[in-house]
RODO-2510 file (C-alpha; in nm, 4 decimals, decimal comma):
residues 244
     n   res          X          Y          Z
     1     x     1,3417    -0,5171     1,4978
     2     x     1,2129    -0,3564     1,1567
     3     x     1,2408     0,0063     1,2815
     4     x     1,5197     0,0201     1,4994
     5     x     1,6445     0,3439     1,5819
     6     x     1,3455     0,5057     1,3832
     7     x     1,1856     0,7909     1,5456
     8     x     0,7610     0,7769     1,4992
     9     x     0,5210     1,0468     1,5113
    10     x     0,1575     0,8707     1,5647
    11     x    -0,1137     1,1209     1,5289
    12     x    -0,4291     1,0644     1,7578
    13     x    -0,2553     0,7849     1,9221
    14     x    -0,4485     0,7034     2,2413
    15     x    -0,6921     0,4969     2,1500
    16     x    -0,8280     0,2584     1,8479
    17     x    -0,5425     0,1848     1,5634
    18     x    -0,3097     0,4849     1,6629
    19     x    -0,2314     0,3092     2,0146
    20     x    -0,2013    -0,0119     1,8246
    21     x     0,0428     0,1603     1,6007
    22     x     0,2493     0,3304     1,8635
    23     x     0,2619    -0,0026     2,0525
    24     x     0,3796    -0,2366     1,7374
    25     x     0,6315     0,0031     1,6352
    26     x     0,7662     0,0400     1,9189
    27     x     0,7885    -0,3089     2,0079
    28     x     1,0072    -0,3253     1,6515
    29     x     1,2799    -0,0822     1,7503
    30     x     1,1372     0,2827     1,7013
    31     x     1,1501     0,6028     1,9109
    32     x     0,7204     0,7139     1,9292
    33     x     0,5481     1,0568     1,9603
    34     x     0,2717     0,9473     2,1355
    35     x     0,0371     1,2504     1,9826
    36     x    -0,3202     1,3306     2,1533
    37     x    -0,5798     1,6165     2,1257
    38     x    -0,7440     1,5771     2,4715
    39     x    -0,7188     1,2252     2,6452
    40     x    -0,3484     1,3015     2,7590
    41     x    -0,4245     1,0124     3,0493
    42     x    -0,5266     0,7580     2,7740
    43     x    -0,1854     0,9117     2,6158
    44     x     0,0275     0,8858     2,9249
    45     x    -0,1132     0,4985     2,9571
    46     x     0,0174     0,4327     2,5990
    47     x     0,3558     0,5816     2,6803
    48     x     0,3942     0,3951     2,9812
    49     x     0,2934     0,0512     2,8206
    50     x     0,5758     0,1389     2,5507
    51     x     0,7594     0,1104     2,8444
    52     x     1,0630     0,2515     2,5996
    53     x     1,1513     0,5550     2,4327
    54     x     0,8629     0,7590     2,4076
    55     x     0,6629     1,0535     2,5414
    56     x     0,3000     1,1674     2,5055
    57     x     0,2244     1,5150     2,3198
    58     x    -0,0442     1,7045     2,2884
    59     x    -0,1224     1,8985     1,9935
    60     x    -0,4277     1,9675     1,7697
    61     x    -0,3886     1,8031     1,4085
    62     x    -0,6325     2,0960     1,2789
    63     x    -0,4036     2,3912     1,4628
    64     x    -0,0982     2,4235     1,2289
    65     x     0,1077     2,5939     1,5406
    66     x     0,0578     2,3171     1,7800
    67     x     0,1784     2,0433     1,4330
    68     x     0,4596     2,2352     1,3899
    69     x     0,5452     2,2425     1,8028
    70     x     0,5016     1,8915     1,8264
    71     x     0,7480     1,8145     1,4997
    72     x     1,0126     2,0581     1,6709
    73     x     1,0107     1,8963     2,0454
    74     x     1,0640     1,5131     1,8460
    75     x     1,3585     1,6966     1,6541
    76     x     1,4742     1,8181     2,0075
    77     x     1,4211     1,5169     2,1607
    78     x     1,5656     1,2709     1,8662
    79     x     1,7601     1,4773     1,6094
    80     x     1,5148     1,3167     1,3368
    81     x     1,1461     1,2072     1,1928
    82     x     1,1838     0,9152     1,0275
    83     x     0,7928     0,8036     1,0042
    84     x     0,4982     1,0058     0,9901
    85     x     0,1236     0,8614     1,0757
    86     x    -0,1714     1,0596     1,0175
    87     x    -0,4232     0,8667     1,1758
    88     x    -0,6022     1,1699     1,3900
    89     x    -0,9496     1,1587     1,2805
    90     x    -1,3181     1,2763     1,4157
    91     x    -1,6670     1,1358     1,3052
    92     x    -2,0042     1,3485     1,3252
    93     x    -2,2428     1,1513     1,1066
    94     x    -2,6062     1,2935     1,0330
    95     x    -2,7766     1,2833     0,7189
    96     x    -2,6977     1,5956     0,4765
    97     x    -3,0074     1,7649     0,5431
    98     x    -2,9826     1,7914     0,9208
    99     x    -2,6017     1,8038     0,9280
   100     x    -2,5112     2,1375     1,0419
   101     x    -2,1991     2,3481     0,8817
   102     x    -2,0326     2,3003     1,2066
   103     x    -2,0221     1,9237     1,1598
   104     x    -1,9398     1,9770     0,8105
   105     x    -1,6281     2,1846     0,8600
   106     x    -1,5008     2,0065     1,2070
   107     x    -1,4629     1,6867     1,0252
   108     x    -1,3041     1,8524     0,7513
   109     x    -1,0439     2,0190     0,9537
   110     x    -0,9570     1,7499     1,1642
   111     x    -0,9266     1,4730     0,9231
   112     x    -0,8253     1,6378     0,6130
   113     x    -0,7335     1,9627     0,7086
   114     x    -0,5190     1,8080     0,9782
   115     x    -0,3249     1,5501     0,7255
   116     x    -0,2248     1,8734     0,5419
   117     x    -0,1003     2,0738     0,8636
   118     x     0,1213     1,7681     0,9746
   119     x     0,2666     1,6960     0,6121
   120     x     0,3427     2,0210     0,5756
   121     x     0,5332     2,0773     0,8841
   122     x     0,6960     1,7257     0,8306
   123     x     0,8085     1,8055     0,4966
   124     x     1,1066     2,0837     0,5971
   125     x     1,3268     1,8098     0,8122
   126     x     1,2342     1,5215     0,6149
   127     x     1,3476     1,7208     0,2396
   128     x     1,6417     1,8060     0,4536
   129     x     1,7466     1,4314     0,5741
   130     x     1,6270     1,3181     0,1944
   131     x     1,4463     0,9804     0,3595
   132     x     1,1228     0,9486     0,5448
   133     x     0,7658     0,7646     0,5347
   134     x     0,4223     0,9438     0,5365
   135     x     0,1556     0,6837     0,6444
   136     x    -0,2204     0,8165     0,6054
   137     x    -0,5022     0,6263     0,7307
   138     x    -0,8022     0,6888     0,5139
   139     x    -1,1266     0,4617     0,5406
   140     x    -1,2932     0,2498     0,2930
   141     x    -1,5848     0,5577     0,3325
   142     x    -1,3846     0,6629     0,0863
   143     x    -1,4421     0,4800    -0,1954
   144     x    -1,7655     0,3035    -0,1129
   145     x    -1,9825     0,5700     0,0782
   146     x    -2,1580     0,5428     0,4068
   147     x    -2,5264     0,6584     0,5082
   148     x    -2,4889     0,9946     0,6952
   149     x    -2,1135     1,0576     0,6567
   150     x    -2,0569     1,2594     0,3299
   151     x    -1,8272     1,4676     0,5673
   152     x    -1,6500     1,1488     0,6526
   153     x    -1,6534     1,0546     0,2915
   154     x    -1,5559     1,3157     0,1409
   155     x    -1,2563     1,3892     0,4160
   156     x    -1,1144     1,0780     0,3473
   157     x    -1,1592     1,0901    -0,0420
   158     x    -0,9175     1,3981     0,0438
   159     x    -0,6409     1,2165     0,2359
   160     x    -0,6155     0,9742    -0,0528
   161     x    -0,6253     1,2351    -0,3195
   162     x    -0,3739     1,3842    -0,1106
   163     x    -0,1175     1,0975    -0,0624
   164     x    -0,1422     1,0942    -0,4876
   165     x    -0,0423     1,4395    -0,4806
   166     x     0,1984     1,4389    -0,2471
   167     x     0,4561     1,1555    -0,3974
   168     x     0,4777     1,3915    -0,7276
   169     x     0,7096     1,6448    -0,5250
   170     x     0,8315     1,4222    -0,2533
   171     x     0,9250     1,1237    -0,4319
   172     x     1,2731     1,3143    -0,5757
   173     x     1,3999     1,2968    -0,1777
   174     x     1,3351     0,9613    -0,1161
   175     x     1,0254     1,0204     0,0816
   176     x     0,7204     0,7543     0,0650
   177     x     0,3306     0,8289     0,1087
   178     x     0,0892     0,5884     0,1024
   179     x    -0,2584     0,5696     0,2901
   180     x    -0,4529     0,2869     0,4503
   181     x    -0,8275     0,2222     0,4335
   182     x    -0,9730     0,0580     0,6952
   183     x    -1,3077    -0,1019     0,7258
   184     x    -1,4907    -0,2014     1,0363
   185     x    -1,2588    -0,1891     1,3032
   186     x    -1,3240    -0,3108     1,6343
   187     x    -1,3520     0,0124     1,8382
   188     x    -1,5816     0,2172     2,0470
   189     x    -1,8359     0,3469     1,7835
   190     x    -1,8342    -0,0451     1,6449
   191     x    -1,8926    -0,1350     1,9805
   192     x    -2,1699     0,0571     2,0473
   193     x    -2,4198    -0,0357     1,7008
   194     x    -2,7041    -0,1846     1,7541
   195     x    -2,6628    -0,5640     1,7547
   196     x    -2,9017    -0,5747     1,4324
   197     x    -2,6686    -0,3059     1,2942
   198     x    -2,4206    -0,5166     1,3394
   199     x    -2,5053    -0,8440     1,2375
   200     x    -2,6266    -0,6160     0,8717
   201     x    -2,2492    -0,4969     0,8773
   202     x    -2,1285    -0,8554     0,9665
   203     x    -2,3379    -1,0121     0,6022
   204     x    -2,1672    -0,7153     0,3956
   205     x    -1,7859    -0,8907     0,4988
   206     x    -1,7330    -1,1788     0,3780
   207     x    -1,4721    -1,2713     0,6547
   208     x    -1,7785    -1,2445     0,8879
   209     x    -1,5762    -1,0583     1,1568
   210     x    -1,4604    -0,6939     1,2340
   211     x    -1,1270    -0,6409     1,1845
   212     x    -0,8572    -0,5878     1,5610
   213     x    -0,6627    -0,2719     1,5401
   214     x    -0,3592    -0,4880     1,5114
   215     x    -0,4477    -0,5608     1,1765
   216     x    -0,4405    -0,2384     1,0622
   217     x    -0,1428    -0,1895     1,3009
   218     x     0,0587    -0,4544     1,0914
   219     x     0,0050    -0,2751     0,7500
   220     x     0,0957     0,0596     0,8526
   221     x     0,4117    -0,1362     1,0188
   222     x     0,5041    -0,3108     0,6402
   223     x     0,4499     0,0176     0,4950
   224     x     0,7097     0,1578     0,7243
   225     x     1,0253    -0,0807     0,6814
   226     x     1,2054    -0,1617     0,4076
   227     x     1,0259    -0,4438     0,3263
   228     x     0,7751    -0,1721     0,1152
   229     x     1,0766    -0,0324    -0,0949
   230     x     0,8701    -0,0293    -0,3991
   231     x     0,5432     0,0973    -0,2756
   232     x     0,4551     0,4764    -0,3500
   233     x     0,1395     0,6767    -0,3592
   234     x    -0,1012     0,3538    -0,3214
   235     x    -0,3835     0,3189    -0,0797
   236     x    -0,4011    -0,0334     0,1050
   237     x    -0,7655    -0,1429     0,1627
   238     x    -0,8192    -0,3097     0,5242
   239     x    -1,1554    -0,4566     0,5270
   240     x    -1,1776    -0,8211     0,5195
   241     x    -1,3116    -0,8326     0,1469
   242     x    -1,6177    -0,5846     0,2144
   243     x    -1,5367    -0,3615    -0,0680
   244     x    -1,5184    -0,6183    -0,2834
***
């Protein structure tokens, strides 16, 4: 049980890798926040899976009020926040010249406005307990591109940018922040390419496969214990060697 007794906040945990994170962690000891923006059934079905300690929240990573209710009902509920993870995240992909400022700034908000609303409103109880874990999930948009997503792109550039940032004034309370990039994931938008898009994709990993959301799961679960004692401010690339 790597994080017995630890109390979780998973952001956009009803689907994709933030279910697979509540569920893992859970399954090794910890207390989860089971946080959603509009699926609370999806939510409700995570919860009840968990079969544990846990309840299903909803609250708008974008909407710094709603962050900041869902961080005090876990302190009501558990007395602590051990673990943060920002995985919350939107995708609106259109090439620049037809994507509208709408689709600019939602993604934006969302996925790197959002990391900033929960960190901040995480780092009050966490300074105070002088211990806690900030995992980000990024993507490997990030540092390699992607056609039609410079919203993406540049939103996750952010996070990781962000998680540098960040260990420069939290690393003096014994608080860790480090970000995951995941390639393709199996999911709903992987599941829905083309099958010639995907067999492209498929030639660019040299694995040959998309990655489960256990995978990514399993990381973010190693970043959380004590096992990653000595890991600050780094970003963990998930891709099955397609960056390389």
């Amino acid at each position: 049980m790597l994080l017995n007794g630890k109390v979780v906040i998973v952001t956009g945990a009803s689907r994709g890798i933030g279910r697979a994170i509540a569920l893992l962690f859970a399954a090794e000891g910890a207390k989860v926040a089971v946080n959603y923006a509009e699926d609370k059934v999806a939510a409700e079905a995570v919860v009840r899976q968990i079969n544990g300690d846990a309840f299903a929240c909803k609250a708008r990573v974008e909407a710094p009020g709603e962050i900041e209710e869902l961080i005090e009902k876990t302190l009501m509920k558990w007395g602590k926040i051990d673990i943060l993870v920002n995985n919350a995240g939107i995708i609106k992909d259109k090439f620049l010249m037809m994507m509208s400022q709408q689709e600019w700034q939602s993604v934006i908000d969302v996925n790197l406005t959002g990391v900033f609303n929960c960190c901040k409103a995480i780092a009050r109880p966490m300074i105070a307990q002088k211990s806690g874990k900030i995992i980000n999930i990024s993507s490997i948009a990030s540092c390699r591109g992607a056609l039609g997503q410079v919203n993406y792109a540049a939103s996750k550039a952010g996070v990781e940018g962000m998680t540098r940032a960040l260990i420069k004034e939290f690393s003096r309370y014994n608080i860790y922040v480090n970000t995951i990039a995941p390639g393709f994931i199996e999911s709903e938008r992987v599941k829905n390419l083309r099958d010639e898009m995907k067999k492209d994709y498929l030639r660019l990993i040299p694995l040959a496969r998309f990655g489960r959301p256990e995978e990514v799961a399993g990381v973010a679960l190693f970043l959380a214990s004590d096992a990653a004692s000595y890991i600050q401010g780094q970003t963990i690339i998930v891709d099955g060697g397609m960056v390389v």
